[in-house]
C-alpha positions in Angstrom: -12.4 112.5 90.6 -11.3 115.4 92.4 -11.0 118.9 90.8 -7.1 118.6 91.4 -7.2 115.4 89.2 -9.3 117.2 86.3 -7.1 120.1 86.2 -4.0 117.5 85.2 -6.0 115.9 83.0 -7.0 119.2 80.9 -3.5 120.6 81.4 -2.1 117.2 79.8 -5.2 117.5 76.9 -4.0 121.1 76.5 0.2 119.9 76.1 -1.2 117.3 73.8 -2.9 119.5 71.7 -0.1 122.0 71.6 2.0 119.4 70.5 0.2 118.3 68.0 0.2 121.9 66.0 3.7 121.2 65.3 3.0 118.1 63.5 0.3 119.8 61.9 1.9 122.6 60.5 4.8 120.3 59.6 2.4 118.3 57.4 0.4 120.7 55.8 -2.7 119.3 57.4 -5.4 121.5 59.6 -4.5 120.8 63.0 -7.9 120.4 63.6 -8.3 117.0 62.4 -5.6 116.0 65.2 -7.6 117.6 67.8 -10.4 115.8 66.5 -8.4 112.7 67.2 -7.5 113.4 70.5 -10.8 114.0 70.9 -11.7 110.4 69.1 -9.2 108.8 71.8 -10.3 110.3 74.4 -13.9 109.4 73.5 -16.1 106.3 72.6 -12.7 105.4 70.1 -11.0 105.1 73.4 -10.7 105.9 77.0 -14.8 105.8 76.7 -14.6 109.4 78.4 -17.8 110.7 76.1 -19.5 113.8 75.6 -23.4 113.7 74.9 -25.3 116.6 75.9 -26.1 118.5 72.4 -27.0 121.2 74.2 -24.4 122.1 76.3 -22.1 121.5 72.9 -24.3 123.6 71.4 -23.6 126.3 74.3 -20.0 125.5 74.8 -19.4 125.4 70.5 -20.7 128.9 69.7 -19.2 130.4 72.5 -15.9 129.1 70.9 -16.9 129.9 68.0 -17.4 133.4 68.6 -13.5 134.0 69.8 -12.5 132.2 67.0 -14.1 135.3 64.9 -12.9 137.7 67.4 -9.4 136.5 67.0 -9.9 136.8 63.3 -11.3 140.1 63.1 -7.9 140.9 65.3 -5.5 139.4 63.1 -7.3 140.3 59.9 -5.3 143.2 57.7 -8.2 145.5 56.1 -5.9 147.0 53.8 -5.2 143.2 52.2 -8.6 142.7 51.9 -10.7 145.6 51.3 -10.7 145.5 48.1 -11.8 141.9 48.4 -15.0 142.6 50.6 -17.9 143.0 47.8 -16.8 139.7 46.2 -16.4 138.2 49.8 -19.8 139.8 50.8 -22.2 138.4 47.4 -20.2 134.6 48.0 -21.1 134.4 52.0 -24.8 135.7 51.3 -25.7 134.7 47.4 -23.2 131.8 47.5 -24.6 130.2 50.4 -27.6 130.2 49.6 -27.0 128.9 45.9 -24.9 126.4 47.9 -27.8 125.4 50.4 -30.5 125.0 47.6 -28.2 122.7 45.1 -27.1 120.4 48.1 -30.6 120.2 49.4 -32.0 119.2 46.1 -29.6 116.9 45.3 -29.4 114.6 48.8 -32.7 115.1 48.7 -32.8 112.7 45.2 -29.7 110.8 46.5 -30.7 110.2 49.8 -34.5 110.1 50.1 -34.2 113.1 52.7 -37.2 115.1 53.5 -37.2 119.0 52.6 -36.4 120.6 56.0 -33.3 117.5 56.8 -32.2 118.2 53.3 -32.1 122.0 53.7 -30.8 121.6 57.2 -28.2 119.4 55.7 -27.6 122.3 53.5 -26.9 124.9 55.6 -25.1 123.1 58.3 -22.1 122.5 55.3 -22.3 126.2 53.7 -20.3 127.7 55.8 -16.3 127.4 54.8 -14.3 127.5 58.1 -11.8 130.1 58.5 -9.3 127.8 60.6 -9.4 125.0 58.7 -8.3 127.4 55.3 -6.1 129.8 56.6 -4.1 127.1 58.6 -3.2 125.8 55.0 -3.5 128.9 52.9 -1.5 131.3 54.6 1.8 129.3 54.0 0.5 130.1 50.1 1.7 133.0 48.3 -1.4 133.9 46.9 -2.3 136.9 44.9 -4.0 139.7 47.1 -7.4 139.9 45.9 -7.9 135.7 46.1 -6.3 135.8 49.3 -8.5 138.5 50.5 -11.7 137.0 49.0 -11.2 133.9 51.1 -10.5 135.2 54.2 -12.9 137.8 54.4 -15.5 134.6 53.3 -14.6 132.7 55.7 -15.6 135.8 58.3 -18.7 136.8 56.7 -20.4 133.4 55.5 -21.0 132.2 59.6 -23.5 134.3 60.5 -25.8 133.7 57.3 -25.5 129.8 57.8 -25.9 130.0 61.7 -29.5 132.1 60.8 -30.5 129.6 58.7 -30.1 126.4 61.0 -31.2 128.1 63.7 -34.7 129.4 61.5 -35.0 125.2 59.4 -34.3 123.8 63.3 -37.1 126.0 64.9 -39.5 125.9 62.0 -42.4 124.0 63.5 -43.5 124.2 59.7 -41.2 124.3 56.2 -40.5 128.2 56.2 -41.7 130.4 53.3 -38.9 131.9 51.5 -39.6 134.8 51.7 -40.0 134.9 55.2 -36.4 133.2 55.8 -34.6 135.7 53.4 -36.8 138.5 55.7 -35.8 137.3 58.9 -32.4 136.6 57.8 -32.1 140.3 56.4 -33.2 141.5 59.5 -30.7 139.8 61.3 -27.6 140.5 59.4 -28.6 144.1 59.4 -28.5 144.3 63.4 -25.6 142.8 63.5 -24.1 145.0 60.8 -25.2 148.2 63.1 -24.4 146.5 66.4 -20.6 145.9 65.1 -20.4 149.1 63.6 -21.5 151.2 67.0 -20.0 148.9 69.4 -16.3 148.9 67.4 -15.6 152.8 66.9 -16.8 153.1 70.5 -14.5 150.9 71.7 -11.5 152.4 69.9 -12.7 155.8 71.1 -12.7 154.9 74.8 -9.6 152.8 74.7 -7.4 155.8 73.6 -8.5 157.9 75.9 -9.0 155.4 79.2 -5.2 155.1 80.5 -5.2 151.6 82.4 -2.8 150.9 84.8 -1.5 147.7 83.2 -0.5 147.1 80.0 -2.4 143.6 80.1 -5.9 144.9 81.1 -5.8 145.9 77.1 -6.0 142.8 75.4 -8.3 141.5 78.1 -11.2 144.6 77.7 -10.8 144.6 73.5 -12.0 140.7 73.9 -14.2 142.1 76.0 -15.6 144.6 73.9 -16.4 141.9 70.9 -18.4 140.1 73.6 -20.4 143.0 74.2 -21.0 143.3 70.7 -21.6 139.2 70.5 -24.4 139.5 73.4 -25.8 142.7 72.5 -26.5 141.6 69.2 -28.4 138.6 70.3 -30.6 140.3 72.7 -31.6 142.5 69.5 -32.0 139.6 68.0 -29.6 139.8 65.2 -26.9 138.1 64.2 -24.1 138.1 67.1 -21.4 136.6 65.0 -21.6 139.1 62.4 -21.3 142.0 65.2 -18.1 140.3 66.8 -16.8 139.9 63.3 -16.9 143.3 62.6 -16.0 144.9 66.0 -13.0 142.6 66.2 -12.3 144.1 62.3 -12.6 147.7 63.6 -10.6 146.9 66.7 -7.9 145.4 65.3 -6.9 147.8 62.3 -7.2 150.6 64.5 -4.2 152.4 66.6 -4.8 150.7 69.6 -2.2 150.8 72.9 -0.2 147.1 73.0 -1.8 146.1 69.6 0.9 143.2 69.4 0.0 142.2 73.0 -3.6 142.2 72.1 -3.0 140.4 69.1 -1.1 137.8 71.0 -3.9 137.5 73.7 -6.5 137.1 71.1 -4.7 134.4 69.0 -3.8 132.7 72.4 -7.6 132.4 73.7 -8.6 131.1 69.8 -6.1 128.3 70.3 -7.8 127.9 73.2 -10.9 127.5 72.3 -9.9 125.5 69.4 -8.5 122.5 71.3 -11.5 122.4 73.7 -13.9 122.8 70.9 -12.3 119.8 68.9 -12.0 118.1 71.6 -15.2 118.1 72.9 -16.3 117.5 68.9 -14.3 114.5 69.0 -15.5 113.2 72.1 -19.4 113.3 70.9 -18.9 110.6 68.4 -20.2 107.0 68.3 -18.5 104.1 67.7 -21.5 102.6 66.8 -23.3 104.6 65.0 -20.2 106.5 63.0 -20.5 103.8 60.8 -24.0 103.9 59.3 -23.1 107.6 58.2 -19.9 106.7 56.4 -21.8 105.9 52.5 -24.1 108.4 53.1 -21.2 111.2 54.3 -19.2 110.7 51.4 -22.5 111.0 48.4 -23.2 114.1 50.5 -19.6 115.6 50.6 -18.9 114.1 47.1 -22.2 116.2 46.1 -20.7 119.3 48.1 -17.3 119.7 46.9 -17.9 118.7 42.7 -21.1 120.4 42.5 -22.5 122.7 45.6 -19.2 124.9 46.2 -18.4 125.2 42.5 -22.1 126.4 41.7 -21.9 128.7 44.3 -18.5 130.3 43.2 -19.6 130.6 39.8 -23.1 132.3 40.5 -21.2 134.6 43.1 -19.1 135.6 40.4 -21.7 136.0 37.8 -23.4 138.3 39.9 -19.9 140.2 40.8 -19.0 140.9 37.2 -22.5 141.8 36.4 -22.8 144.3 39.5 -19.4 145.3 38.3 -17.6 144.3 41.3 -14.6 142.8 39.4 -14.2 139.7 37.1 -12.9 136.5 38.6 -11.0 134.1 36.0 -12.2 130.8 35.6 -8.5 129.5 37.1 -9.5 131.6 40.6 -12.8 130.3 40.6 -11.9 126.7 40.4 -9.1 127.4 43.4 -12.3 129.2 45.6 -14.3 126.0 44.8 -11.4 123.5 46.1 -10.0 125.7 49.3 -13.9 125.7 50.3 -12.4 123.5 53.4 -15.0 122.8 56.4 -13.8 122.2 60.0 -15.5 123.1 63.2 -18.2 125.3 62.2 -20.3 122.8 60.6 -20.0 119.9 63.2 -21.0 122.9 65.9 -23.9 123.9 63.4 -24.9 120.4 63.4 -25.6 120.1 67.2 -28.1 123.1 67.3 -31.1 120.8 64.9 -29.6 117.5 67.7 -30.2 120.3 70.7 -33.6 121.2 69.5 -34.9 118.1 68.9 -35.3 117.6 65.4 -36.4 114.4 63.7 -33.0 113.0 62.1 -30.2 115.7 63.2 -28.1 112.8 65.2 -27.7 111.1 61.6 -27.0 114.6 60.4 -24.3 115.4 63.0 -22.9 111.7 62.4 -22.8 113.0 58.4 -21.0 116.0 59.0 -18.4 114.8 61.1 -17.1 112.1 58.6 -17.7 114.8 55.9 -15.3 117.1 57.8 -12.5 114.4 58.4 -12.6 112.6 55.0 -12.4 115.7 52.4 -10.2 117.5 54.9 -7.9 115.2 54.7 -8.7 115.1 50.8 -8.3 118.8 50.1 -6.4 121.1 52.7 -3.1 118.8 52.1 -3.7 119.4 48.1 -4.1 122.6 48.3 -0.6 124.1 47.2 -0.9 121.6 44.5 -4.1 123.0 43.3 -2.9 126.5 43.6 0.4 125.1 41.3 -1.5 123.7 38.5 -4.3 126.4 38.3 -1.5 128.8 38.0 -2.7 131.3 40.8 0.8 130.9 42.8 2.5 134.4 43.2 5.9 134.0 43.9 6.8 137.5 44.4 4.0 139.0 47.1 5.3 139.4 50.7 4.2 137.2 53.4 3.0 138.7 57.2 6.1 137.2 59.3 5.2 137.3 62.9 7.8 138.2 65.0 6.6 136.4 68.0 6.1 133.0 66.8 6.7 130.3 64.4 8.3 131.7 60.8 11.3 133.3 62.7 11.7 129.9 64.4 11.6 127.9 61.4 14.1 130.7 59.2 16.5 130.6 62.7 16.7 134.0 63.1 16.2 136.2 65.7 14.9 139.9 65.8 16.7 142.1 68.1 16.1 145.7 69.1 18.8 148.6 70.1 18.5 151.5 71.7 21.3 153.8 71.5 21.7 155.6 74.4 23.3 159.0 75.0 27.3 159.1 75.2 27.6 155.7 73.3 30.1 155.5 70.6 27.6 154.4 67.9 26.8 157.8 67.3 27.9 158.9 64.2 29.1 155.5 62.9 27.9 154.2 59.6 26.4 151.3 59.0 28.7 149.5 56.9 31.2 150.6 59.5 29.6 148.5 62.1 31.0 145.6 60.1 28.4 143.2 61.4 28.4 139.4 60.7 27.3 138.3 57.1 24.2 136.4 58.9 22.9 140.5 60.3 21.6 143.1 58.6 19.8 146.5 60.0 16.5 147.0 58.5 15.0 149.5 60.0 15.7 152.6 62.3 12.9 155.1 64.5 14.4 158.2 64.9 12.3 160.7 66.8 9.2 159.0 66.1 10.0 158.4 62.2 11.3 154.7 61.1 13.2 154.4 57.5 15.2 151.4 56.3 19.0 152.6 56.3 21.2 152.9 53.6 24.9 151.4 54.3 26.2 155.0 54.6 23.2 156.0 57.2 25.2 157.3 60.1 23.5 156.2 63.4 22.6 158.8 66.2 22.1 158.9 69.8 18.0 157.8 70.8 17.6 155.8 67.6 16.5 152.7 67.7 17.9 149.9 65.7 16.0 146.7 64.1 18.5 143.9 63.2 17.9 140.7 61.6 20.4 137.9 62.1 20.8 134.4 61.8 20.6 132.5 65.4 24.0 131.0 64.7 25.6 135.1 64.9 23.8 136.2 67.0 26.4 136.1 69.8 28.6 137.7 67.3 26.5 140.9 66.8 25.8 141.4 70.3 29.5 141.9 71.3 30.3 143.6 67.9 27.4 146.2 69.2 28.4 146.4 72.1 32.5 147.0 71.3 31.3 149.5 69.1 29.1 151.5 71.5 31.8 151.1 74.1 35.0 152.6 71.5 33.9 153.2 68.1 33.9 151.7 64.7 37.5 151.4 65.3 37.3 148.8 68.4 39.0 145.9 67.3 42.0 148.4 66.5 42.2 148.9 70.5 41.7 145.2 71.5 37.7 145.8 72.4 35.8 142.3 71.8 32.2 143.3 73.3 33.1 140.9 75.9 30.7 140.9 79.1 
């Protein structure tokens, strides 16, 4: 096929995908698992178009992989979760392993594995996914500490589990563990010092560099994660952990066009999202899926009743007894059941099935029906769970994007106004604007300063108006504005309609 010909296919794979977030979000489920089925179709399931070159999956999946972390580092508020880091921290380094060790030992019985499959079984499912949860969770109105806990997790518990398959899937013998916790130390703690220099540096030249577009911004922050991604590797430490935390540092800092590089960075994570499931989906065998179904569900069974809880519950042992905070037994038991897995483990899986290790297509196999089956069990249960175990909190304030989906789904509209010199809103009040019952002005800038408005805030020329109003009035407020600006709060007295 010609390159014209692939292009429409991947722009039509791409459409399909985007389409199929809708449903997703719709249904409560990850939209993962329907890019996994696209991929399925596309596949051996279907079309027969398959994918089987572990390596270059391995290649293309942690390249992914990596902006999915950059694009959470972005998006990531470090005031909502600061106080959430130390618990966060002890769960993706004492957690996982805890988590490792139990699931190893126990597939080991169950299954008849042998000690470096088992641990490599392990580690390949210790690591929660952060698109998988927060694709759910963030439609939750969790409490900000839980919140916090999980999404910093899901950030910091990659790069410990990526160590460790990479150090089991190398081992020409069964590591020492002492050397593994050595070498993973030393890993984490160049990518710790890699994401701390590369971040503030970044922020330092980018306030001082004026570019001449405003979309060469978004472009060299991703950039500047991939320098910390590649520079960290090269030191050989851990390059997710570096991109994690440079992303972190970029994206809570005062940045020129934040919300356009906040937009950039979510768009290339969708991005990579679809081509990553896809290609996920497109690896698996009809013939040999099959054969890992019994042995996918003892293993998950294993990980979500007894792995993830053990893990929770040591992590917060060892947080109350380093006095890092108590976690009830209600927010441990929600932690244990929002431990969802997505793409992180099926990519981990492909680096023992690149390397050649005895077993790692059965593991892969494993991992991908694990993924599917108690996805599909828990992210759509989720709010449930969070009802029953009490940790709902009705009151806390959700992050609205402005640019995307909660607006739409509300049908309202954000507009902005400028009130220019000469116009007749200066000096009205606010109640004397006598706007549609659907508007309401929330917020005015005034030489640099915003404050939300009382009804009797009189408006002045250069401020700039935020209003909130139903899509249904929104014609209505446009022309009341604009009658008002053109005669006064008296307008409709001399026959002015804000027409165009």
């Amino acid at each position: 096929m010609t390159l014209d010909v692939w292009l429409l296919i991947g722009a039509g794979i791409v459409i399909a995908a985007i389409a199929s977030v809708r449903i997703a979000h719709g249904s409560g489920l990850p939209s993962l698992l329907l890019f996994l089925g696209l991929g399925l179709v596309l596949g051996d399931f279907g079309f027969g178009f398959s994918f089987e070159s572990p390596q270059l999956a391995q290649q293309i999946g942690l390249t992914a992989l990596a902006v999915i972390l950059a694009e959470g580092g972005l998006t990531t508020n470090w005031s909502h979760v600061r106080r959430s880091v130390p618990m966060a921290v002890v769960m993706a380094t004492v957690g996982v392993t805890v988590s490792i060790v139990v699931l190893a030992l126990l597939v080991q019985a169950l299954l008849g594995l042998d000690t470096t499959t088992a641990l490599i079984l392990g580690a390949v499912l210790a690591s929660t996914d952060a698109a998988a949860v927060f694709s759910v969770l963030r439609r939750l109105p969790l409490p900000p500490r839980l919140a916090g806990v999980l999404e910093a997790e899901s950030g910091f518990n990659d790069a410990p589990t990526v160590i460790a398959v990479a150090l089991l899937s190398a081992a020409s013998t069964e590591p020492t563990l002492g050397t593994f916790l050595l070498e993973t130390s030393v890993e984490l703690v160049i990518g710790v010092a890699v994401g701390l220099a590369v971040g503030p540096a970044g922020v330092y030249a980018l306030r001082r560099v004026a570019l001449p577009a405003s979309g060469l911004y978004p472009i060299a922050v991703l950039a500047l994660t991939f320098v910390s991604y590649g520079g960290a590797v090269l030191l050989h430490g851990s390059g997710f952990l570096a991109v994690y935390l440079t992303a972190l540092i970029l994206g809570n800092s005062r940045l020129p066009h934040r919300a356009a590089t906040r937009g950039f960075a979510e768009g290339a994570a969708w991005l990579a999202q679809i081509g990553l499931f896809v290609m996920l989906g497109m690896m698996a065998s009809r013939n040999e899926m099959p054969s890992a179904i019994v042995p996918g569900l003892i293993t998950g069974t294993v990980l979500v009743l007894m792995a993830r809880p053990l893990s929770v519950m040591a992590s917060s042992l060892l947080a109350w007894v380093l006095r890092l905070g108590r976690v009830s037994w209600r927010d441990q038991a929600f932690l244990s059941w929002a431990g969802l897995r997505g793409a992180i483990p099926i990519v981990l899986a492909t680096i023992p099935w690149a390397a050649g290790v005895e077993g790692s297509k059965e593991i892969f196999n494993q991992v991908f029906v694990i993924v599917i089956v108690f996805t599909l069990l828990q992210g759509p249960t989720l709010p449930f769970a969070a009802r029953l175990l009490g940790v709902i909190a009705p009151a806390e304030a959700h992050d609205l994007s402005v640019e995307a989906a909660p607006l739409e789904e509300l049908k309202a509209d954000l507009l902005q106004v400028k009130v220019p010199a000469g116009s007749r809103l200066h000096g009205v009040e606010i109640f004397e604007l006598r706007l549609p019952s659907g508007a309401q002005v929330t917020l005015i800038v005034r030489e640099g300063k915003s404050f939300v408005p009382t009804s009797t805030t009189r408006i002045r020329a250069d401020d700039q108006l935020l209003l909130v109003t139903t899509a249904a009035c929104r014609d209505d407020v446009e022309r009341r504005l604009r009658a008002v600006s053109r005669s006064g709060k008296l307008a409709g007295w001399y026959g002015e309609r804000g027409l165009e």
